[in-house]
N, C-alpha and C positions, 0 to 999 in steps of 0.2 A: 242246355244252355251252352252257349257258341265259348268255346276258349278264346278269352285278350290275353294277345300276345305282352309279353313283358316290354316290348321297344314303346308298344303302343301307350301305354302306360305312362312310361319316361318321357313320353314325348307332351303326354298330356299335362302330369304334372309338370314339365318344362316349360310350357306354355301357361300353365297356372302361376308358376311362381314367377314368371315372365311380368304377366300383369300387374300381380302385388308387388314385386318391384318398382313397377312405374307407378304405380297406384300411393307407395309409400314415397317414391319421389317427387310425386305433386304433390302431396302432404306437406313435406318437409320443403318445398319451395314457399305453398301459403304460409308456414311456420312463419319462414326466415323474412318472408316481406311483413309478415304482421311485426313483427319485433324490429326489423328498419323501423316501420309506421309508428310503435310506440316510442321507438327512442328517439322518436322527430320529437315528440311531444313532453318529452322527460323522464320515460321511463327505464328501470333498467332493463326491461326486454323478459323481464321474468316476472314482471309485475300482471296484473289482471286487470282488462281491458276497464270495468266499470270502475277499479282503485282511483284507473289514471283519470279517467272522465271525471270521476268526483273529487279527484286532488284538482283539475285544473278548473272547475267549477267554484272549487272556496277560492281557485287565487283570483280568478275573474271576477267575487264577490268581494274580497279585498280593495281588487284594482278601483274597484265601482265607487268602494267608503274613501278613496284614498281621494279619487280625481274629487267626489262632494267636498272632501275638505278643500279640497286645491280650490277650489271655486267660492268658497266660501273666503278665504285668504284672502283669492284675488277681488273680491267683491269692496276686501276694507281695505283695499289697495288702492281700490278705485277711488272709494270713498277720501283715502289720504292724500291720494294728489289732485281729486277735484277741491281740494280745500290748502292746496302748497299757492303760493303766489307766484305762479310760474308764469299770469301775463303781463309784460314788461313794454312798455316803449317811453320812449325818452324824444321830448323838443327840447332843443337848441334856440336861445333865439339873443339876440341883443336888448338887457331892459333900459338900457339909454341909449341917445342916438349916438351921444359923442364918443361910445366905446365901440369898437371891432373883436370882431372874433369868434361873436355868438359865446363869451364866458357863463352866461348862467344857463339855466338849462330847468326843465321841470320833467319831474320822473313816476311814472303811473306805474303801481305793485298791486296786480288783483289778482284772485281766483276767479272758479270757475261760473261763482256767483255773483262775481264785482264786488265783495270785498277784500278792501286793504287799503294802501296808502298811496298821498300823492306825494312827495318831497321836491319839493324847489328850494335854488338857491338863486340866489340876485345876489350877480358881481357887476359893482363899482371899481371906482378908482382905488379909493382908500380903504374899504371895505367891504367885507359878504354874509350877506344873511340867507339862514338857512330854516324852511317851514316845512311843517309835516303836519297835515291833513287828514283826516279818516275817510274812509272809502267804505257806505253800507250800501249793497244790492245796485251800485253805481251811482249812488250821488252821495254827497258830503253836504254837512249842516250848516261848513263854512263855506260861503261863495267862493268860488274857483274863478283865478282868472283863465284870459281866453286860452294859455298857454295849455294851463292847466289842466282844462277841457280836450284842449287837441290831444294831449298825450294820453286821458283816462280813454277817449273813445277809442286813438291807437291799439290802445293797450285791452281794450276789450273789444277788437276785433284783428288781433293779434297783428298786428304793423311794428314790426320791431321800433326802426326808426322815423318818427314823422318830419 
């Protein structure tokens, strides 16, 4: 059997342990970017990949019950200002000839179903009266005059001022 010289040897294991060098330095590069990648995620870098997936799976399970409630919330939300008297409009007009100024006035308050109220007032000289009317599904029991009218249809087709 052929004598290996001792250089040749040193050279081989130099070359050996050349490789597991670089071998353990690409290692220790995927370490260090897996552990960036977890600590995007919330982990502290020492944690175990399936921990972190199953911690941010119950909080994405959380988020899921939380937004159902939001939606639920929002839904009687809706419900409460489909039922606020938020459509408004208001005529102006003169109910005698001999007075200026357009002082009375008739005032339409419905929701989103047409009910609520109509409130007029009729000014005079010497005095003002003042009526309020019901408002069901968009008409009233008691005759409405024309004023009265103009301002309920205003006001359910949202015309602030008629």
């Amino acid at each position: 059997m052929p004598r290996v010289s001792p250089t040749l040897v040193a050279a081989i294991a130099a070359v050996v342990a050349l490789v597991a060098l670089l071998l353990a330095l690409g290692a220790q590069l995927r370490v260090a970017a897996l552990r960036r990648r977890l600590a995007a995620v919330g982990a502290d870098g020492s944690a175990d990949p399936a921990a972190v997936a199953a911690r941010e799976h119950e909080r994405l399970t959380r988020l899921g019950a939380e937004v159902d409630a939001l939606r639920t919330r929002l839904d009687a939300v809706d419900g409460h200002v489909a039922a606020g008297l938020r459509h408004v409009a208001v005529v102006r007009y003169d109910a005698f000839g001999d007075m200026g100024g357009r002082l009375s006035f008739s005032a339409a308050l419905v929701d989103d179903a047409g009910d609520g109220l109509v409130l007029s007032s009729i000014h005079a000289r010497g005095e003002s009266r003042t009526y309020a009317k019901g408002i069901v599904a968009g008409s009233s029991e008691i005759t409405l005059t024309p004023e009265e009218q103009q301002a309920l249809a205003a006001a359910r087709t949202d015309r602030a001022d008629a």
